[in-house]
C-alpha positions in Angstrom: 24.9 57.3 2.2 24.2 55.8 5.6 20.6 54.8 4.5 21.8 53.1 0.7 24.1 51.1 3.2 21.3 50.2 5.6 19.2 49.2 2.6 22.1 47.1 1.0 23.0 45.2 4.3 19.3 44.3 4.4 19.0 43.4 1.1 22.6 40.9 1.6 20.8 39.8 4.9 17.6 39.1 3.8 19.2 36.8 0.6 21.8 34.9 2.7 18.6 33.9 5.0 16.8 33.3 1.8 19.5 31.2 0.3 19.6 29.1 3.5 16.4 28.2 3.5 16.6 27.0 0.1 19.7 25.1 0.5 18.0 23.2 3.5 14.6 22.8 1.8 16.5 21.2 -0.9 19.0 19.0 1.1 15.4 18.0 3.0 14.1 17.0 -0.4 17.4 15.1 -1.6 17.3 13.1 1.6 13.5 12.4 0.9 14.8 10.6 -2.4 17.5 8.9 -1.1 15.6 7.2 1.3 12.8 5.9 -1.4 15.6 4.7 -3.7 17.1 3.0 -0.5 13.4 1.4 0.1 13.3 0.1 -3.4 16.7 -1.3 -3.2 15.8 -3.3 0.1 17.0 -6.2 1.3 15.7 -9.5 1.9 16.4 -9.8 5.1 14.7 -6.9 7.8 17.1 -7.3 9.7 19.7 -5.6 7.9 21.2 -2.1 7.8 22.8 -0.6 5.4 26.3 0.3 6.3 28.4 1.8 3.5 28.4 2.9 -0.3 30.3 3.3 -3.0 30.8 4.4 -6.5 32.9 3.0 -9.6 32.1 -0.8 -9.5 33.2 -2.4 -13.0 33.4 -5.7 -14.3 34.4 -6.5 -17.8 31.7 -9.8 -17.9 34.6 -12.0 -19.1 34.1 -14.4 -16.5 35.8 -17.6 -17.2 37.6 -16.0 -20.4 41.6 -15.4 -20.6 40.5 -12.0 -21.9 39.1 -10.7 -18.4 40.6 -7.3 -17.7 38.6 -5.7 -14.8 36.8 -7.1 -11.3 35.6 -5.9 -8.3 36.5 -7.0 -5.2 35.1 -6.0 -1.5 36.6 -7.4 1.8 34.5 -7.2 4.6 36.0 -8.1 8.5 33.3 -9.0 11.0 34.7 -7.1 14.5 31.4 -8.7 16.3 31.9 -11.0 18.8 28.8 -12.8 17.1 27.9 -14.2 13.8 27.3 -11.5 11.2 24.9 -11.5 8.3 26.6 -9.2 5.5 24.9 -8.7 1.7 26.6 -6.9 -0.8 24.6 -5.4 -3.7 26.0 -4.5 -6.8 23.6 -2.2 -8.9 24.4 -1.4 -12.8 24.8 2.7 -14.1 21.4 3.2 -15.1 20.0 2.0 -11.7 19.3 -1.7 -12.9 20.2 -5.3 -12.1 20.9 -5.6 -9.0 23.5 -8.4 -8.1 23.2 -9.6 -4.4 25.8 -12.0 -2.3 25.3 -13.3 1.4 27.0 -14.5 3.5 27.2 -15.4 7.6 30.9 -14.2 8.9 31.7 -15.6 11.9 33.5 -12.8 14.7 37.2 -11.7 13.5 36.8 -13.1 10.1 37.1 -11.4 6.8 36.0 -12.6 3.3 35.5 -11.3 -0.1 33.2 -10.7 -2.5 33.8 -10.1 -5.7 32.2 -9.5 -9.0 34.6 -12.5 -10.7 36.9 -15.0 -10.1 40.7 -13.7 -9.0 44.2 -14.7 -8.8 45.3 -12.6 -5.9 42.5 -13.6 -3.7 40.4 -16.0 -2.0 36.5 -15.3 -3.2 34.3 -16.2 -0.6 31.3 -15.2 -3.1 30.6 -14.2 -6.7 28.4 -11.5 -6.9 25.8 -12.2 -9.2 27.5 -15.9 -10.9 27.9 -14.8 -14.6 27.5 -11.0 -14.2 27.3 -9.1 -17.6 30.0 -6.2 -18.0 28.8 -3.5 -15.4 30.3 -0.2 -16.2 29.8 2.5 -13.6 28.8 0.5 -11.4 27.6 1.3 -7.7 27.1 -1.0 -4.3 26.0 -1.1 -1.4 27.1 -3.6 1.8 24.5 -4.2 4.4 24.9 -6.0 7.2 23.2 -6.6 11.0 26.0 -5.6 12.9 27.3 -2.3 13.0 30.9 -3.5 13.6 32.0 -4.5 10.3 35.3 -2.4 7.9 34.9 -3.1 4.6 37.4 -1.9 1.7 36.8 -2.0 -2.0 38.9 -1.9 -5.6 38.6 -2.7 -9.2 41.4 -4.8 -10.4 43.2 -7.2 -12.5 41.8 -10.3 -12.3 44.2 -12.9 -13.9 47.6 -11.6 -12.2 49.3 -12.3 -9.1 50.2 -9.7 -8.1 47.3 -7.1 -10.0 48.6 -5.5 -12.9 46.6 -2.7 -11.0 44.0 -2.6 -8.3 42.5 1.2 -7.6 40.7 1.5 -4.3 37.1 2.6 -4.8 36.2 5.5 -1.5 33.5 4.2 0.7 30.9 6.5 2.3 28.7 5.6 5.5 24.8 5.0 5.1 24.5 8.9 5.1 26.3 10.2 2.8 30.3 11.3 4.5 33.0 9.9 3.3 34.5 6.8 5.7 37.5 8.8 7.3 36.7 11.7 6.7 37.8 13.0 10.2 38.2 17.1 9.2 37.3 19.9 11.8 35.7 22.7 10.9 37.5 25.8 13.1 36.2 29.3 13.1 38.6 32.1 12.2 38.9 33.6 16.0 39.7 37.6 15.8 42.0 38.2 19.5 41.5 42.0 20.1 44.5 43.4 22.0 
């Protein structure tokens, strides 16, 4: 009995170390093709970074029409104490057609971008003019300064107030999730 358990705990040991290294090598390899889809999604301008990311951009491509149902909107606030170059990227499901707007904020300012024209806010910039519908829709902000918040949301474009407006969750350049401030604590055993 004592050796089928010695065999068994190596067995469980020798897979756990197994399955790390595979979950590294892959999460190694993932990063590897993040970074090349980053490359090919580069900006103009060297000189920015890219600062967050999100998911479920959508636009219903009525712009101009009394029909339009759906926008997105980003709002960006420059905490610099210096002008700040800030480009937001919009890019279709399927990886395609990527919509780009700049702008220069000066320090404490905030301005949005959005996808179409709406009633609820002030649009600094249109991203992409005439965009067609974009329907699972990603983005990207860049920016040169590190000390920019930025929030995003599909909405209702012709109302004031929004029929609705979700809030899309933004992620950092790497991957976590912006506020995502959850410890990780270790079960402690206390032995009398």
């Amino acid at each position: 009995m004592n050796q089928k358990m010695r065999t068994f705990s190596l067995i469980v040991l020798g897979l756990s170390v197994f399955g790390l290294m595979s979950f590294w090598g892959w999460d190694h390899l993932a990063q590897a093709q993040r970074e090349e889809n980053l490359a090919n999604l580069a900006s103009a301008d060297a000189s920015l970074r890219v600062r967050y990311r999100f998911s479920g951009v959508s636009d219903d491509g009525e712009q101009g029409s009394t029909n339009r149902k759906e926008a997105t909107s980003i709002h960006c606030t420059n905490l610099s104490a210096t002008d700040n170059q800030v480009e937001v990227q919009i890019i279709q499901w399927n990886g395609t057609d990527v919509f780009t707007g700049t702008l220069t904020m000066p320090p404490n300012a905030t301005s949005t971008f959005s996808t179409q024209n709406t009633t609820i806010y002030y649009d600094d910039i249109f991203i992409g003019g005439s965009t067609p519908a974009i329907f699972q829709g990603s983005g990207r902000i860049l920016s040169q300064s590190d000390q920019l918040i930025c929030t995003a949301q599909v909405l209702d474009p012709l109302n004031y107030p929004p029929v609705f407006a979700t809030k899309l969750t933004m992620f950092y350049a790497d991957g976590t999730l912006v506020g995502d401030d959850r410890e990780l604590f270790l079960p402690v055993v206390l032995r009398p």
